[in-house]
C-alpha positions in Angstrom: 16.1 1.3 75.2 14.6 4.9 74.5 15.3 3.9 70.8 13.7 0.8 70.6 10.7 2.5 72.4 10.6 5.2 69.8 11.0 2.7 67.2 7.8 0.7 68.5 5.9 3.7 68.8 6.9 4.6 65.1 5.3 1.7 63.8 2.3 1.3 66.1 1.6 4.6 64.8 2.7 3.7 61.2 0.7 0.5 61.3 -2.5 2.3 63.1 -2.9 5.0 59.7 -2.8 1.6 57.2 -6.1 0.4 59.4 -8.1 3.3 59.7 -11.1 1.3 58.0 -12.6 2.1 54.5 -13.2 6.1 54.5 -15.3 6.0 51.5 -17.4 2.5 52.2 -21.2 2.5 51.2 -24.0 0.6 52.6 -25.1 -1.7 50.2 -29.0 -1.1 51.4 -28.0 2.9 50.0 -26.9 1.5 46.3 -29.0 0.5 43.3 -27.0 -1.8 41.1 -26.9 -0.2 37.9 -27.2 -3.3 35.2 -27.0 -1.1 32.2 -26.2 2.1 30.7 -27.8 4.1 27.6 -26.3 6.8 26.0 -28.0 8.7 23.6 -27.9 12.2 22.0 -30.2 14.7 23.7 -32.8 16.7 21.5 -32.8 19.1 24.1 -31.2 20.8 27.2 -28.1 19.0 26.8 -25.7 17.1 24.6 -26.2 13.6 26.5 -29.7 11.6 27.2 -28.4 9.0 29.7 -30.4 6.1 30.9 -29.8 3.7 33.5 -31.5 0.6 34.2 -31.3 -0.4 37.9 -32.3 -4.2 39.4 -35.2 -4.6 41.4 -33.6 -7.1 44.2 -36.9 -8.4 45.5 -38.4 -9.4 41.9 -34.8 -10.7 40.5 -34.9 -13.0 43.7 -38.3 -14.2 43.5 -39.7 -12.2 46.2 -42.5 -9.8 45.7 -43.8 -7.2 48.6 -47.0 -7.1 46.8 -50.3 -9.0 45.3 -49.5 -8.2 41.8 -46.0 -9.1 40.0 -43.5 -6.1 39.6 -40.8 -5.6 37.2 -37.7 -6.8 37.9 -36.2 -3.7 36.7 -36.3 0.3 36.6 -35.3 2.8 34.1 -34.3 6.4 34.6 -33.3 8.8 32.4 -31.8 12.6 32.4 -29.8 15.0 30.2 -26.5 16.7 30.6 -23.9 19.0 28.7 -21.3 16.2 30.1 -22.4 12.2 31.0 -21.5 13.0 34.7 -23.6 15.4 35.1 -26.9 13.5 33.4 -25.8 11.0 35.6 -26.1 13.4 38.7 -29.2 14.6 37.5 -30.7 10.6 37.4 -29.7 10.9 41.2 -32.7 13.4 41.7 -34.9 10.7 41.0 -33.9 7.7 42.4 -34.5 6.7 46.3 -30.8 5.2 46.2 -27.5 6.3 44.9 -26.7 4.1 41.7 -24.0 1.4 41.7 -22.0 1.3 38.5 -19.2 -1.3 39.3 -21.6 -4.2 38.2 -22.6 -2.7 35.1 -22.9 -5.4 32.0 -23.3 -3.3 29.1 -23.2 0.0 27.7 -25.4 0.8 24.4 -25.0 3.6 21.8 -28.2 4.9 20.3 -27.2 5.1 16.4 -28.2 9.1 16.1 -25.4 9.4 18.7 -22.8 6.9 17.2 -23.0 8.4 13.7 -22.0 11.6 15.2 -19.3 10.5 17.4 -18.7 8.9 20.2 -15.1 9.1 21.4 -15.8 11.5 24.0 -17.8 9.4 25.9 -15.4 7.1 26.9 -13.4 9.6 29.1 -15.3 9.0 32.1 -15.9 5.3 31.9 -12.2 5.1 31.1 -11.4 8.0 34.3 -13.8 7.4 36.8 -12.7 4.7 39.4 -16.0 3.6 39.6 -16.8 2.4 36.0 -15.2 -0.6 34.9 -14.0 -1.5 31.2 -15.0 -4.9 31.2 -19.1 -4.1 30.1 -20.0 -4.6 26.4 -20.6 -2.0 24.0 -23.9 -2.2 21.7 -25.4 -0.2 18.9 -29.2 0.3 19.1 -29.8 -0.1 15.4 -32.3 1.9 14.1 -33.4 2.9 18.0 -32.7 5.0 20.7 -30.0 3.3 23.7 -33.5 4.2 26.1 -35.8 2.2 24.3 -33.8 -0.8 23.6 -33.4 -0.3 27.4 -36.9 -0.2 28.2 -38.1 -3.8 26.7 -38.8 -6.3 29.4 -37.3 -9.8 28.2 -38.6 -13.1 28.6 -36.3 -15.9 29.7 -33.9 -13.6 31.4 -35.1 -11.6 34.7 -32.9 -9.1 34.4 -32.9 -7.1 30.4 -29.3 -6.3 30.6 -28.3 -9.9 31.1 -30.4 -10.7 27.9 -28.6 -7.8 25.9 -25.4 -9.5 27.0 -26.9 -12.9 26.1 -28.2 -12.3 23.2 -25.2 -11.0 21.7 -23.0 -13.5 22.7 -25.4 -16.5 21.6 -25.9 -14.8 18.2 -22.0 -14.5 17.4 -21.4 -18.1 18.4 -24.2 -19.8 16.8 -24.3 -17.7 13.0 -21.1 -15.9 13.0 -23.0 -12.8 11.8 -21.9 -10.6 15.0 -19.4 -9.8 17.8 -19.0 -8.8 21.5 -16.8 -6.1 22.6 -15.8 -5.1 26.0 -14.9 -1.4 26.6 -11.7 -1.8 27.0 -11.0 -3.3 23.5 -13.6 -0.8 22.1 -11.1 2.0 23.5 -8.0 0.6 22.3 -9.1 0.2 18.7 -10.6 3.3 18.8 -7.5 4.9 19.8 -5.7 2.8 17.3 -3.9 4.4 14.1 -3.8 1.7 12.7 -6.8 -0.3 13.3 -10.8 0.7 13.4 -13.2 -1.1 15.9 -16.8 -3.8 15.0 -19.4 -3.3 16.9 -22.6 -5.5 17.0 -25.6 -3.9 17.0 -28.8 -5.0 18.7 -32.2 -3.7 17.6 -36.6 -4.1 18.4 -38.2 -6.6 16.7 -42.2 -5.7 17.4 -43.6 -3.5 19.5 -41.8 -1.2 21.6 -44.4 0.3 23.1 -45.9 -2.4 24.8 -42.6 -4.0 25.1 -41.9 -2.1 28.5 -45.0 -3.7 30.2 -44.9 -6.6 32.4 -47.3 -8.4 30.4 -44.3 -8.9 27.6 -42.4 -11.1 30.3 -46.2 -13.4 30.7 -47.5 -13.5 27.6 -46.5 -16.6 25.9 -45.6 -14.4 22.4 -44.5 -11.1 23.3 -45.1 -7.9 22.2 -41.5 -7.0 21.5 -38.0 -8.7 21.2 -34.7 -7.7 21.0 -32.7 -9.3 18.4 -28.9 -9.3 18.2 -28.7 -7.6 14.2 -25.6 -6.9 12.2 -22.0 -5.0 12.6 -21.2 -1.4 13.2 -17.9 -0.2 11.2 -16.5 2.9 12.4 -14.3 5.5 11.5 -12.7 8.4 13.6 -15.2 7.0 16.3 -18.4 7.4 13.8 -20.6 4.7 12.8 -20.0 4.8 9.3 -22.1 1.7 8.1 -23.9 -1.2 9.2 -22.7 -5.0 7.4 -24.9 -8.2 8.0 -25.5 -11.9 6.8 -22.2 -12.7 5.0 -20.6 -9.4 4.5 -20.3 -9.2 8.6 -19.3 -13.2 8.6 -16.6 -12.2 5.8 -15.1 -9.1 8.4 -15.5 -11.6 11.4 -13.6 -14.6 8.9 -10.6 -12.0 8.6 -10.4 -10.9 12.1 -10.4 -14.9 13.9 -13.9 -13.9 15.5 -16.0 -17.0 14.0 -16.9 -19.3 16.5 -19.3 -21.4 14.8 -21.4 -20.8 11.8 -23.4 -22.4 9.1 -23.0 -22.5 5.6 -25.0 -23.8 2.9 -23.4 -25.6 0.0 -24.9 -26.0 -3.7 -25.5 -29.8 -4.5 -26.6 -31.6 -7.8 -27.3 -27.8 -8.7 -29.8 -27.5 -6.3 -28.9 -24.4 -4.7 -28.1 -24.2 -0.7 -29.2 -27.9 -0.6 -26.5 -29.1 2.0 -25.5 -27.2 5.2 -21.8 -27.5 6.9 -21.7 -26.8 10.5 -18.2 -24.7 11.1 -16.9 -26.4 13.9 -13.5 -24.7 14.1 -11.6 -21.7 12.9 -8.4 -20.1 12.8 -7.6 -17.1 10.9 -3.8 -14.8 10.6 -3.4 -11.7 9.0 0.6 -11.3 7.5 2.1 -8.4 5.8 4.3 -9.2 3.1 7.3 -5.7 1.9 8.2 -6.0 -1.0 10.3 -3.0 -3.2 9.2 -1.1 -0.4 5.6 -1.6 -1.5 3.1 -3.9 1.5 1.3 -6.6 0.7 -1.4 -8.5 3.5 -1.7 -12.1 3.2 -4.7 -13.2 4.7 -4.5 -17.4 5.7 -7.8 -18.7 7.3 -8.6 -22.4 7.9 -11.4 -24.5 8.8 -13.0 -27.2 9.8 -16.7 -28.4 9.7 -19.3 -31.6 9.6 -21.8 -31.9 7.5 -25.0 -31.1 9.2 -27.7 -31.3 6.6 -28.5 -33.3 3.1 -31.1 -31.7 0.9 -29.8 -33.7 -2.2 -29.0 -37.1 -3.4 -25.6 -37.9 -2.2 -23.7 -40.2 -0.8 -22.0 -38.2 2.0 -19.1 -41.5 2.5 -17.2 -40.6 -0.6 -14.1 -38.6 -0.6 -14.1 -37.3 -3.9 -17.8 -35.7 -3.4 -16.3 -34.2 0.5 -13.4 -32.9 -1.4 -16.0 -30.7 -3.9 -17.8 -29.7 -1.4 -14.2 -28.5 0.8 -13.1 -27.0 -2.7 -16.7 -25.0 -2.5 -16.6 -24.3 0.9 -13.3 -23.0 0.4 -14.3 -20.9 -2.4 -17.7 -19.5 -0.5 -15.5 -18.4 2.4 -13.1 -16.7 0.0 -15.5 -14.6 -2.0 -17.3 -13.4 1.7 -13.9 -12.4 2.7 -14.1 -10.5 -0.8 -16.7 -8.6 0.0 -16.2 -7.9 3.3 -12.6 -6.1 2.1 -14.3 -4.0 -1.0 -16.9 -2.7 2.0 -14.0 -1.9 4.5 -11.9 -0.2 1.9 -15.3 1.6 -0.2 -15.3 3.5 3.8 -11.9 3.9 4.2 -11.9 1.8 7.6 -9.5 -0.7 8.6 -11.1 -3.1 11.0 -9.7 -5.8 10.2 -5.8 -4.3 11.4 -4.1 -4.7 8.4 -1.9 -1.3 9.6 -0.9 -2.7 12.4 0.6 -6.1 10.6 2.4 -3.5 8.5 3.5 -1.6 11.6 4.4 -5.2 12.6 7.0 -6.0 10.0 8.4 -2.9 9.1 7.8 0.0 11.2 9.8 2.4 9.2 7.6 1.9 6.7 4.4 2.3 8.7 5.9 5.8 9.7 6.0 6.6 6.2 2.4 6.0 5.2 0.5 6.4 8.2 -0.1 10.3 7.2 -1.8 9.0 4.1 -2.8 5.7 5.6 -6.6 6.1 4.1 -5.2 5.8 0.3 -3.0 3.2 0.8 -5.2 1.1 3.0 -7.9 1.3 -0.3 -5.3 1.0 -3.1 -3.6 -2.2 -0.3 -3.1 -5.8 -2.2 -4.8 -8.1 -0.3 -4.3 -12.3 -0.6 -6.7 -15.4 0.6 -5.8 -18.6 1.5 -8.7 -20.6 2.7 -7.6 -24.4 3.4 -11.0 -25.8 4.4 -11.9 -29.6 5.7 -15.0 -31.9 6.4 -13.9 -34.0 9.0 -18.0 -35.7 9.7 -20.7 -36.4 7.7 -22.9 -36.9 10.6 -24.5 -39.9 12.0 -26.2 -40.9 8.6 -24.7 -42.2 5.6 -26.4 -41.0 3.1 -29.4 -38.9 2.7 -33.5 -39.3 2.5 -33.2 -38.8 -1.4 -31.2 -42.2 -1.8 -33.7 -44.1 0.0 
């Protein structure tokens, strides 16, 4: 019996230490949700300019303590030697202690990403309290703060349009990408692979673009528009790539959602448009006489979405010139796309990993020297390309 008592006391006392209540449990009325995160390089008093944008509860709920409409935001900002410490110093500013488990993106201003930014992601990678789910962005020609600082219409809180925008952008043109920290880190980590990043930049201006009349007036005073792809090397934005050139490098890498692309017809240039209604894209390495070669397969499927020319869209022969041009448009993008990749010595489309892939002796080898032989690497294209719609009209206006 005294051992069965002991034993009962052991694990009333054993259970009791599993439920002593969350030690470390915040009030939520003492956090300020933290929505987005800037990081730029300081001009002074510290290596780091970090800026924060925290949610203003009342305004994002439709409330309002007040006569006159608030923003549905706030934006603080400090420097630091280290991004912990800027972010301590943003703490002597705000009334609440900010919240960054609900964070939805984290931008780069472009002075900071040409330099490097590989350091950075040691405390959003280390501290518990940063997730690696939130997007990374390049402020294009702009500081992280003032993208940060524009009020968006449509969207009550900013960092849900940066998100938004983004997203829309890549699935609609093709043009651009989203990246979550997490995959950001592992490419950039990579030695065999370099990471995209889109980029987002101010249309108008972004001055007035922080006042509450931008999210009123019926044609704001600034935008922000979703613009181009960041290719990086050693964790420095080497160049940006746009239009085709980014739709080539997002052809390669399966990242193309939907696009469109105009066709030449009756040699009227760009006169018919093909909505890209599916894609799938493979990267292969090939050894052969020790020597690797990529073979790059893509196919796709569209509908024809526009007729600017006098055509009769019903008859196969004319769909199968305009899949052997589609074919040959997507092919010479893809071109291009390579020649820029290789002219900065930046794999992003992985072609060292499908090497590592099929014959990691071999990828031990040439790793070292990977930078030569990913320029002087044989590349092939497949493209196998098919209209399966022309739409709900026949024919087009021209024939009538």
């Amino acid at each position: 019996m005294i051992k069965k008592y002991a034993a009962v006391c052991l694990l009333v006392v054993g259970v009791s230490v599993l439920l002593t209540g969350c030690w470390n449990s915040k009030e939520i009325n003492e956090l300020a949700i933290v929505t987005t995160m800037g990081i730029d390089q300081a001009e002074e008093d510290g290596r780091f300019e970090v800026t924060i944008e925290l949610a203003n509860p009342p305004e994002v709920a439709g409330g309002s303590q007040s006569s006159g409409r608030a923003s549905t935001a706030t934006v603080y900002s400090a420097t630091g030697d280290t991004l912990i410490s800027a972010i301590r110093r943003i703490v002597q500013q705000t009334p609440r202690e900010p919240f960054f488990p609900y964070t939805q993106s984290i931008v780069f201003g472009e002075e900071l990403a040409r330099s490097g930014i590989q350091d950075t992601f040691d405390l959003l990678e280390r501290n518990q309290e940063f997730r690696t789910t939130p997007r990374v962005l390049i402020a294009r020609g702009h500081t992280a703060k003032e993208v940060i600082k524009i009020l968006s219409p449509l969207e009550k809180i900013p960092a849900k349009k940066l998100v938004k925008t983004s997203e829309i952008s890549g699935k609609s043109l093709g043009e651009t990408i989203t990246v979550k920290v997490f995959e950001f880190v592992d490419q950039i980590t990579s030695e065999s692979a370099e990471p995209l990043v889109g980029g987002v930049s101010i249309i108008g201006d972004k001055e007035q673009g922080t006042g509450v009349s931008n999210i009123e007036d019926t044609e704001p005073n600034a935008l922000i528009k979703s613009e181009g792809l960041a290719i990086f090397k050693d964790g420095h934005l080497k160049r940006w790539v746009e239009k085709e050139d980014a739709r080539g490098m997002l052809w390669v890498v399966n990242k193309i959602e939907s696009t469109i692309i105009n066709l030449d017809c009756n040699q009227e240039a760009s006169a018919l448009s093909i909505k890209i209604t599916n894609t799938h894209s493979s990267i292969n390495a090939v050894i052969k006489n020790g020597q690797p070669t990529i073979t790059i397969d893509v196919k796709e499927e569209g509908e024809v979405e526009e007729v600017l020319c006098n055509i009769d869209v019903t008859d196969q022969t004319t769909i199968q010139n305009f899949e052997k041009q589609l074919e040959d448009k997507t092919k010479q993008e893809i071109e291009r796309a390579i020649k820029i990749a290789k002219e900065e010595k930046s794999d992003v489309f992985g072609f060292g990993e499908a090497i590592n892939r099929k014959d990691p002796g071999l990828w031990k080898q040439i790793k070292k020297n990977y930078d030569e032989e990913f320029t002087a690497l044989e590349v092939n294209i497949k493209v196998d390309a098919y209209i399966t719609r022309s739409g709900m009209r026949t024919g087009s206006y021209n024939q009538e």
